[in-house]
C-alpha positions in Angstrom: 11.7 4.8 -31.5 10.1 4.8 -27.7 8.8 9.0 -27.1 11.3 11.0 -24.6 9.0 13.0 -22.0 11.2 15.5 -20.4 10.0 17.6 -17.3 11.3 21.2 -17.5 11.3 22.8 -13.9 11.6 26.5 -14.5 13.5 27.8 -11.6 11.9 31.4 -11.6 8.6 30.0 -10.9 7.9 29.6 -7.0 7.1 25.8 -7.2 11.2 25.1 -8.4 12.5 24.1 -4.8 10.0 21.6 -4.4 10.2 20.1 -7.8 14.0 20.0 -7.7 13.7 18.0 -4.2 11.3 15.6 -5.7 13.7 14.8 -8.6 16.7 14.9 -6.5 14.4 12.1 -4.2 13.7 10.0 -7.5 17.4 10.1 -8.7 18.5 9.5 -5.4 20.6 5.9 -4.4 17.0 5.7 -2.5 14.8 6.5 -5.7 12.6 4.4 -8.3 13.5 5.4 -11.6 12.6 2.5 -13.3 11.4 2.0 -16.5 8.0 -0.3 -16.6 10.4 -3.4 -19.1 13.2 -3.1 -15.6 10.1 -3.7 -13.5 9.3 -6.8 -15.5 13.0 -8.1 -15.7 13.7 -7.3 -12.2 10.2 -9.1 -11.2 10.5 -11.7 -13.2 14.5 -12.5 -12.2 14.2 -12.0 -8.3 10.2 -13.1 -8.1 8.7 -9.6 -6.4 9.0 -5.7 -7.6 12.2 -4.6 -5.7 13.5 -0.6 -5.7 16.9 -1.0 -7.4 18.9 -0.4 -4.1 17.6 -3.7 -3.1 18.3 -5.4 -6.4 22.0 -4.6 -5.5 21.6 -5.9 -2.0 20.0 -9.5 -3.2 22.5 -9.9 -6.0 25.8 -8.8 -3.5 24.0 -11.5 -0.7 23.4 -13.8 -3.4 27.5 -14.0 -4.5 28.6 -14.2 -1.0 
């Protein structure tokens, strides 16, 4: 079974705002929270690395 990493943002400590707008960014409709096997799929499917907003934009243009 693949290893979890989890990132623990303690909210005391004075970095916490800017590490809770960096994972807000990342899980964001605008982030890139792919795993390395979705990059391979996705590049090997559509041809070219593409964020996964964009995924969702070629496969909606590619049904109409």
């Amino acid at each position: 079974m693949p290893t979890l990493t989890l990132q623990r943002i303690q909210l005391g400590h004075a970095s916490a705002p800017e590490q809770l707008a960096r994972l807000r960014a990342q899980l964001s409709a605008q982030g890139n929270m792919v795993s390395a096997r979705g990059r391979e799929l996705t590049e090997r499917v559509f041809g070219e690395p593409l964020p996964p907003l964009r995924v969702v934009e070629r496969i909606c243009e590619d049904v109409r």
